[in-house]
C-alpha positions as CSV (number, residue, x, y, z in Angstrom):
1,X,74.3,107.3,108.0
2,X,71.9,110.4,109.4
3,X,73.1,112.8,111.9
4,X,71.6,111.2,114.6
5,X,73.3,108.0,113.9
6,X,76.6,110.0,114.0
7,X,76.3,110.9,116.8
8,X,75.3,107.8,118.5
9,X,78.4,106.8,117.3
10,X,80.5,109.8,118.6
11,X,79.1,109.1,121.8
12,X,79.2,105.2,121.9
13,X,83.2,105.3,120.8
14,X,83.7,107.1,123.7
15,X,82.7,104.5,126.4
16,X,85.5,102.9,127.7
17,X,86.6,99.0,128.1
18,X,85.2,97.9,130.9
19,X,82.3,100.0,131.0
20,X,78.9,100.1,129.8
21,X,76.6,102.4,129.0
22,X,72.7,102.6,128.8
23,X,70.5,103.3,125.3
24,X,68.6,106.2,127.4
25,X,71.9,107.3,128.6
26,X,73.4,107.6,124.9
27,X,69.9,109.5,124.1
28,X,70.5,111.7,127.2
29,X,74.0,112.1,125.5
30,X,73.4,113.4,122.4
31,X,70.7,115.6,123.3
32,X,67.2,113.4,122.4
33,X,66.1,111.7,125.6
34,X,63.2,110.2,124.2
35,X,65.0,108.0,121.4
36,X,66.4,105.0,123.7
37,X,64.8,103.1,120.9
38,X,66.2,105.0,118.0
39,X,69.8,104.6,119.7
40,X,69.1,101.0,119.3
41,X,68.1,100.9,116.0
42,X,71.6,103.2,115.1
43,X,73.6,100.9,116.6
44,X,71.9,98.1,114.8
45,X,73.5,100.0,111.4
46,X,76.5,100.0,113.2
47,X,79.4,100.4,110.6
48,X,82.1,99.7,112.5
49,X,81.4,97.2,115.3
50,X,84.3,95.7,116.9
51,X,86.8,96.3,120.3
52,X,89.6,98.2,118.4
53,X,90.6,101.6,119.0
54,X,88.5,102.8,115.7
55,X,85.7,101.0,115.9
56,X,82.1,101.8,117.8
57,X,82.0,99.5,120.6
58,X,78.4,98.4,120.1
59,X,78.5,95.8,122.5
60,X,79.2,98.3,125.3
61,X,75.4,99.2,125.1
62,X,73.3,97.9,127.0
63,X,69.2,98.3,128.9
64,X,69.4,100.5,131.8
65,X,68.4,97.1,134.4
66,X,72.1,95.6,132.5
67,X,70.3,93.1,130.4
68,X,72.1,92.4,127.2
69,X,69.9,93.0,123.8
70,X,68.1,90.1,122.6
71,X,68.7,91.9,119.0
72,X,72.0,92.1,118.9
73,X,73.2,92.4,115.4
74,X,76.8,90.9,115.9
75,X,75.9,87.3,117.8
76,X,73.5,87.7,119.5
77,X,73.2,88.2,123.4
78,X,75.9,85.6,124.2
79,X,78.6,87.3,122.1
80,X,77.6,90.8,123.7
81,X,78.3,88.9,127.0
82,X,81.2,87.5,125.7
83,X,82.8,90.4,124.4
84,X,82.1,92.5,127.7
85,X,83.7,89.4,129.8
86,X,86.6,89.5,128.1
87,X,87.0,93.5,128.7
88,X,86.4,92.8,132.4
89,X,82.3,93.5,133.1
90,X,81.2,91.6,136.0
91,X,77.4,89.7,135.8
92,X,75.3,89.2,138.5
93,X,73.9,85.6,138.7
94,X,71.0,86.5,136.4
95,X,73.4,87.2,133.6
96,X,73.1,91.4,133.7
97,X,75.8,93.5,134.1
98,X,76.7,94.9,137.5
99,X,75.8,98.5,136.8
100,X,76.5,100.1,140.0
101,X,80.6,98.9,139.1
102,X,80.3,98.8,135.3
103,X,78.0,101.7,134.3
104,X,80.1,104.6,132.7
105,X,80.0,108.2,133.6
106,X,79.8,110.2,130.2
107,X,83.1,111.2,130.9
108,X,85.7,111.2,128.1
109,X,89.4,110.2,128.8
110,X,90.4,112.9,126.4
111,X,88.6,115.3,127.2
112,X,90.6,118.6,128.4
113,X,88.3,118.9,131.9
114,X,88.0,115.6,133.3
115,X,85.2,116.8,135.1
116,X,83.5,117.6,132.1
117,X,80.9,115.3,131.1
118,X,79.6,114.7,127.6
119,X,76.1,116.3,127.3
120,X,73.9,117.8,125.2
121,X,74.4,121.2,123.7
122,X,74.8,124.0,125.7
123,X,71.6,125.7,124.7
124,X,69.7,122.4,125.0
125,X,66.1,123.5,125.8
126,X,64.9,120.7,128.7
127,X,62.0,121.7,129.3
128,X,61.1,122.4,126.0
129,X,62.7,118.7,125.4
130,X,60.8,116.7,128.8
131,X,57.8,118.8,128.3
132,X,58.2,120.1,131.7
């Protein structure tokens, strides 16, 4: 796998159980907010999918409204929702994850500041980035 792939994976092993993340977010994350898309298509690669501590959690993924991907390269939808069930996400009566309970931080359990998000580099340019 590329570099960028690696590090959608860095950032996707992080999410906890019981917690979902967005593709934007994971973009946001690894310092390309423009490549929701590309996250998607990394994850599609995914090398490790599973729920055990060592693999990438693929199914924790999901669109920023908490719809599961149509795509998804390990069953489908229904085995996304399944696997997230079964770690404790709550769906609201149209089948999406509740993202105001569910939708993770960026925060690492590891990390030595608990207040300390994951994020780009610090000498991300934004601007130069969002075009602002």
């Amino acid at each position: 796998m590329g570099d960028f792939a690696n590090r959608v994976f860095a950032v996707v092993r992080c999410i906890p159980r019981g917690k979902v993340s967005t593709y934007g977010q994971v973009a946001r994350l690894i310092g390309a907010p423009r490549s929701a898309r590309y996250v998607g298509y990394a994850l599609r690669a995914n090398p490790e999918p599973g729920t055990d501590p060592a693999s990438i959690p693929c199914h924790r993924v999901v669109f920023k409204d908490g719809r599961m991907a149509t795509g998804f390269a390990f069953g489908g939808p229904g085995e996304q929702r399944k696997m997230l069930k079964a770690e404790g996400v709550a769906f609201d009566d149209e089948e999406r994850v509740i993202m105001a309970d569910h939708l993770w931080d960026g925060r690492t359990s590891s990390a030595d500041d608990e207040d300390e998000p994951l994020g780009p580099p610090p000498d991300f340019d934004w601007k130069a980035e969002l075009g602002d």
